[in-house]
C-alpha positions as CSV (number, residue, x, y, z in Angstrom):
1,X,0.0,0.0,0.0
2,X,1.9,3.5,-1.3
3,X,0.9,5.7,1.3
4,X,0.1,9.7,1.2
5,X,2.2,12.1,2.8
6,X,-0.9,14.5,4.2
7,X,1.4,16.0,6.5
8,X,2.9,18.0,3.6
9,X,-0.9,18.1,1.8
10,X,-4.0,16.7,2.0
11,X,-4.4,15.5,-1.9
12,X,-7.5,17.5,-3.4
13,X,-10.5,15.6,-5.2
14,X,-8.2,12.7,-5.1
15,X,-10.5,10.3,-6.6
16,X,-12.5,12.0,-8.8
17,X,-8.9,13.3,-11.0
18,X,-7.4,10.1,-10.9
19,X,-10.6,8.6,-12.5
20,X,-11.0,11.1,-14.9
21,X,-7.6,9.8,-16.5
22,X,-8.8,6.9,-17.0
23,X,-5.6,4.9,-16.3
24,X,-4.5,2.0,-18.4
25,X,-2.5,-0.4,-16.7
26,X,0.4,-0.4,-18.9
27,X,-0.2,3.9,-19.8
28,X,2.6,6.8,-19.5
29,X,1.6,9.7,-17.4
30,X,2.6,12.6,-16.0
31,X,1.4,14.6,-13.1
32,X,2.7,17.8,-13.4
33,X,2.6,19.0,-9.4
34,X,4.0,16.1,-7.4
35,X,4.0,18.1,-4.3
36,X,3.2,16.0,-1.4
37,X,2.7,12.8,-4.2
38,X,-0.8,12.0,-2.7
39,X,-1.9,11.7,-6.9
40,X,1.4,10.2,-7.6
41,X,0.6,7.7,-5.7
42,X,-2.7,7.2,-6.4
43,X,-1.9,7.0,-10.4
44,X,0.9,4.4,-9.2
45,X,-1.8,2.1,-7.1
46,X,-3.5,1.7,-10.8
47,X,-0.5,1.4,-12.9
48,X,0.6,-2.1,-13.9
49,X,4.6,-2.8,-14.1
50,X,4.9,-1.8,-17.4
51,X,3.4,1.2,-16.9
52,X,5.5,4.8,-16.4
53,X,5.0,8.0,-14.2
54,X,6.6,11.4,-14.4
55,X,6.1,13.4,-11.4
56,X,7.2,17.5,-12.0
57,X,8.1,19.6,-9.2
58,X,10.2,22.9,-9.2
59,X,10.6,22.7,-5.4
60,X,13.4,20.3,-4.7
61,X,11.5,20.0,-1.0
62,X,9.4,17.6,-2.4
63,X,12.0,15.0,-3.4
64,X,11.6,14.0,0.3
65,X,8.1,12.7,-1.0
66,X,9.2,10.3,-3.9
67,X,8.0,7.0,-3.7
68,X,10.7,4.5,-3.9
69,X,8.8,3.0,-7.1
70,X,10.8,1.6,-10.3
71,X,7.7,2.4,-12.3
72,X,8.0,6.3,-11.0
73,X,9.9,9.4,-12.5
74,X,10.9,12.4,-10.0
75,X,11.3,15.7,-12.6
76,X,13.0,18.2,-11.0
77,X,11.4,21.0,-13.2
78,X,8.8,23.9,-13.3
79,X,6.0,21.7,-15.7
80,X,6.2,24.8,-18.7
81,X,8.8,22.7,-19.7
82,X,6.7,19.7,-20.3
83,X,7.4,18.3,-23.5
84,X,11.4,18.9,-23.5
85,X,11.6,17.1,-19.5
86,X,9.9,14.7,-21.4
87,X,11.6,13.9,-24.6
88,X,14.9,14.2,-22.8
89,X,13.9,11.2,-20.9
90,X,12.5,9.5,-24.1
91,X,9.1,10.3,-23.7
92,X,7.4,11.5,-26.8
93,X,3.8,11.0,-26.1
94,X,1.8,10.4,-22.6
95,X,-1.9,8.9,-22.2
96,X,-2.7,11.5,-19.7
97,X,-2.0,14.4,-17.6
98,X,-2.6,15.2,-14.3
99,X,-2.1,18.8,-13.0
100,X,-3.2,20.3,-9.3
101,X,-2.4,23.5,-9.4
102,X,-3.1,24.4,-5.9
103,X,-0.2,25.8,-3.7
104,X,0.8,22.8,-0.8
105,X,-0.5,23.3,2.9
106,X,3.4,22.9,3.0
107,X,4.1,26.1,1.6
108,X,1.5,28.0,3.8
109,X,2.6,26.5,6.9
110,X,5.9,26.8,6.5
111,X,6.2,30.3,7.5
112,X,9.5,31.3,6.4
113,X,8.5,30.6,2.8
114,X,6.5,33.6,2.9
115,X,3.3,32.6,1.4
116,X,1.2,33.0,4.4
117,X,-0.2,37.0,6.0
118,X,-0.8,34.9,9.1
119,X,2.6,35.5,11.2
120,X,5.6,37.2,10.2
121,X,8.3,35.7,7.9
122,X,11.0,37.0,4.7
123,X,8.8,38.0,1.7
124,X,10.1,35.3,-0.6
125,X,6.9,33.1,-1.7
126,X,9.4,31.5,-4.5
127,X,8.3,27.6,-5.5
128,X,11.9,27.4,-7.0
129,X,14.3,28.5,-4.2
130,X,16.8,28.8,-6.7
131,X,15.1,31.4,-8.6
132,X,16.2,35.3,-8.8
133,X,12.8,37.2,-7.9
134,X,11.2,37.1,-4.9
135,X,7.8,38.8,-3.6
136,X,10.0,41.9,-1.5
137,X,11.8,43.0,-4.8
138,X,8.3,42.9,-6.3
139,X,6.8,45.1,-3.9
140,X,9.8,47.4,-3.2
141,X,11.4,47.7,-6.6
142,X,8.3,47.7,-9.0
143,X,6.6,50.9,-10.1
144,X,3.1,51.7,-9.3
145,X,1.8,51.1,-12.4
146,X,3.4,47.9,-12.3
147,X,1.9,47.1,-9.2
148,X,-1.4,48.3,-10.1
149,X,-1.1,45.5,-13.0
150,X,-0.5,43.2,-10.8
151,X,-3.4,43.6,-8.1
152,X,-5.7,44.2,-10.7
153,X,-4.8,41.0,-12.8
154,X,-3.6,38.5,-10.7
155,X,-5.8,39.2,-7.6
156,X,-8.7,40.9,-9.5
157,X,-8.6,43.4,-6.4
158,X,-10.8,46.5,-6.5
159,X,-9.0,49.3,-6.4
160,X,-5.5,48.2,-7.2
161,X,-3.9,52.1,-7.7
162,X,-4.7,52.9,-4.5
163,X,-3.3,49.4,-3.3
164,X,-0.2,50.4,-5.3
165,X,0.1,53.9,-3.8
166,X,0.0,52.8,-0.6
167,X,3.1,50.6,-0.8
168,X,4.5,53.5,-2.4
169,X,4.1,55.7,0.6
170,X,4.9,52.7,3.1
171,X,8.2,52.1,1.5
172,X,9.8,55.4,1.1
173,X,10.2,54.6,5.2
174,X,11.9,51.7,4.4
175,X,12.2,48.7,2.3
176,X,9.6,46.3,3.5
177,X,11.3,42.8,3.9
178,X,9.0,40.5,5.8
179,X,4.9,39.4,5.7
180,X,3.8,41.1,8.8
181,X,5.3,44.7,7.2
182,X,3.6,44.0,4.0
183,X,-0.2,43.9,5.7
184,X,1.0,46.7,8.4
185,X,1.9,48.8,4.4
186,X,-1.5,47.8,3.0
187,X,-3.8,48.6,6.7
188,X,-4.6,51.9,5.4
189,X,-6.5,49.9,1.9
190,X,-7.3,46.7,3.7
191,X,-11.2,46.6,4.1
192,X,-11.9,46.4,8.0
193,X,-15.0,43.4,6.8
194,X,-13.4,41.8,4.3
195,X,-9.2,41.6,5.2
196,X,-8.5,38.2,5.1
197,X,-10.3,37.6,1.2
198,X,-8.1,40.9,0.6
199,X,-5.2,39.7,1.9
200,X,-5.3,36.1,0.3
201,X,-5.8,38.3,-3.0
202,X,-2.9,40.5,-2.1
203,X,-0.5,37.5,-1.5
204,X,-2.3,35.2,-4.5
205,X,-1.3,38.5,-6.7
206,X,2.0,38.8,-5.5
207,X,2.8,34.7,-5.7
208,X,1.7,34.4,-9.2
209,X,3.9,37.2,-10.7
210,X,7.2,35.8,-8.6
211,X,6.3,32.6,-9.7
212,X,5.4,33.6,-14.0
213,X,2.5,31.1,-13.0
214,X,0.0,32.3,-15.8
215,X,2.3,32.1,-18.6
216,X,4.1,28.6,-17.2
217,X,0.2,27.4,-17.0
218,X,-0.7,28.5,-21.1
219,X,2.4,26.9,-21.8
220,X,2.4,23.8,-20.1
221,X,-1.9,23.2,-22.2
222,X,-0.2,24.4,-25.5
223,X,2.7,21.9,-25.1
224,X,-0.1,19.4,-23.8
225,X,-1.6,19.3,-27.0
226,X,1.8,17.9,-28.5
227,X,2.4,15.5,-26.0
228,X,-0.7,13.6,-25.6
229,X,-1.7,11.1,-27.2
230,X,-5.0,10.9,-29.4
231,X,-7.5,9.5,-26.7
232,X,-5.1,10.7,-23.7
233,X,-6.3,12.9,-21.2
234,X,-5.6,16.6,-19.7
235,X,-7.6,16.5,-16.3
236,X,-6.8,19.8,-14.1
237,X,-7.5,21.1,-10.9
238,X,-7.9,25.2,-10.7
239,X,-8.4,27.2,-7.8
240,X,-9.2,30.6,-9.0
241,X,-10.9,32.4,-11.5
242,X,-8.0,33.4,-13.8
243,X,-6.5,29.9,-13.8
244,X,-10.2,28.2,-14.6
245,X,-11.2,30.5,-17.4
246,X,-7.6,29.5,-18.9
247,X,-8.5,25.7,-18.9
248,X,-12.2,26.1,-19.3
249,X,-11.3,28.0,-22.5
250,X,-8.5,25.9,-23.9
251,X,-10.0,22.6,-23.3
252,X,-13.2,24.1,-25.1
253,X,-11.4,25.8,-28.3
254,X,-7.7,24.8,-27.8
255,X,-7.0,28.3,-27.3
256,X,-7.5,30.8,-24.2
257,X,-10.0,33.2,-25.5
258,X,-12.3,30.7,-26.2
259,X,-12.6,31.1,-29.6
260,X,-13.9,28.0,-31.7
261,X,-12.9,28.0,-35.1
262,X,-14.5,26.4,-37.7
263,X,-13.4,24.5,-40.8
264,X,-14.8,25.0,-44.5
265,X,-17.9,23.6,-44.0
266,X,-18.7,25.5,-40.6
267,X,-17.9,22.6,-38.5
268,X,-16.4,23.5,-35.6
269,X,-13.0,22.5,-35.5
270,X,-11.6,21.8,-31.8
271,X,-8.7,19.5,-30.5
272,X,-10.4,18.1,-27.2
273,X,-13.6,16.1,-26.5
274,X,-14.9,17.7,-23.0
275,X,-15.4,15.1,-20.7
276,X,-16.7,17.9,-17.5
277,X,-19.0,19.6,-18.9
278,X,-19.7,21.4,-15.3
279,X,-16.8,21.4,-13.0
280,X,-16.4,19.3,-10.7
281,X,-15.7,20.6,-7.2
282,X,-15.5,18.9,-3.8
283,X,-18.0,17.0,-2.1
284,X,-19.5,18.3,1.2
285,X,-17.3,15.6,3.1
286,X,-14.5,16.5,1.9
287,X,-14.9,20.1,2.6
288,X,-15.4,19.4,5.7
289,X,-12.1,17.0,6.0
290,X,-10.4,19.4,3.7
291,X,-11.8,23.1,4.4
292,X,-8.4,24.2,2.1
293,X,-10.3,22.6,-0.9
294,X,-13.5,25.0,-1.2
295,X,-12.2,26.2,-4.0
296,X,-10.8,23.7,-6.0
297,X,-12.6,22.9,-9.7
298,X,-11.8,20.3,-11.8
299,X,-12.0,19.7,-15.8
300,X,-11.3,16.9,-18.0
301,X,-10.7,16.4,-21.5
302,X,-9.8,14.0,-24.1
303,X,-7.8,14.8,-27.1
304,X,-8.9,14.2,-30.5
């Protein structure tokens, strides 16, 4: 029996994701955020021995996770280079695709990695600890109209000038190095009813731009399209908005506006078979077991 580690993360919609790939026993897959490996090893419980798994992860913490498994692949890599981690192991083609792209209960409790408003800790919140930017030379270096692009597109906050001016202000004091100075900056914005969904928005903003997760999402679905097989599948967990609409779209039109083109004859002319045609989201039981999941959608799709 492979067990989970739930200490570093309680696996989200476990069983519905794994069942959506529909695993053959003898299949190639890759799930592209091993994380705590809870999927991992659920995909492994299903494989046969001639079956293969390739597990991505930019954060080299998670190695401590790998299952000692012949039939399983550790990828130290961000997953936006899908197709060349792959091919340089061999791999040209893969019956499905698994990708959570939830941040771990690891990385929130872990204080010191900065992803959390709740204590104080450096303002890092990089997945790759190796990487260059981190969320303080975001917020002291960058102008305000690069800030303002930020809030507003990455946390779809309100009023994200007057976010940005008030970091302005804060920082001509001083840089601001650490979580608790960050929401002490931001008090003078931060609705008195509504801080901690501003605050999760503030950080979510802040994370996705240190981490170029938008972009490394479009470009892991493009590259999907060239590495699954015809009949493999693409099944994805989303927890917000921005990162939904992205996969809603693509599985629907195979590109991220949406846009379904059609062929001579007014056909319409798309590369995936939806499978979800609603998306899936947790069950009350496990919203209660896993209050971190509320909300978590998934879709599913099989290429053409």
């Amino acid at each position: 029996m492979l067990m989970e580690n739930v200490s570093y993360h309680v696996p989200v919609l476990l069983e519905a994701s794994v069942d959506l790939l529909d695993i053959a026993a003898d299949g190639v897959y890759a799930d592209l955020t091993f994380g705590g490996g809870g999927h991992s090893r659920h995909i492994l419980s299903k494989l046969g021995d001639k079956g293969r798994l390739y597990s991505f992860d930019q954060d080299r913490d998670t190695l401590a996770n790998a299952p000692k498994d012949d039939r399983f692949h550790y990828v130290a890599s961000n997953f936006r280079f899908l197709r060349g981690a792959l091919r340089w192991r061999g791999v040209e083609a893969v019956d499905g695709i698994l990708a959570d792209l939830g941040v771990s209960s690891h990385h929130f409790d872990e204080l010191e990695r900065g992803f959390s408003f709740r204590g104080e800790a450096p303002l890092d919140m990089r997945m790759n600890q190796r990487g260059r930017l981190t969320a303080a030379d975001l917020v002291n270096d960058y102008s305000a109209d690069e800030l303002t692009r930020i809030f507003r597109d990455w946390g779809e906050l309100e009023t994200p000038w007057k976010i940005a001016s008030c970091l302005e202000r804060a920082r001509q004091k001083g840089r601001i190095e650490t979580t608790a100075a960050l929401v002490e900056a931001v008090k003078p914005c931060t609705p008195k009813k509504e801080e901690s969904k501003f605050l999760t928005k503030l950080f979510q903003a802040l994370r996705i731009e240190v981490n170029g997760e938008m972009e490394a999402l479009k470009m892991a679905l493009e590259q999907s399209l060239k590495v699954l097989k015809p009949g493999g599948r693409l099944v994805v967990i989303s927890y917000h908005s921005l990162e939904d609409r992205l996969v809603k779209n693509f599985m629907r039109s195979g590109n991220f506006e949406g846009k379904i083109e059609k062929d001579f004859f007014g056909r319409a002319s798309t590369p995936f078979e939806v499978v979800t045609r609603k998306a899936v989201t947790p069950s009350p039981e496990e919203l209660e077991r896993n209050p971190r999941s509320r909300s978590a959608k998934l879709r599913a799709a099989i290429k053409l």
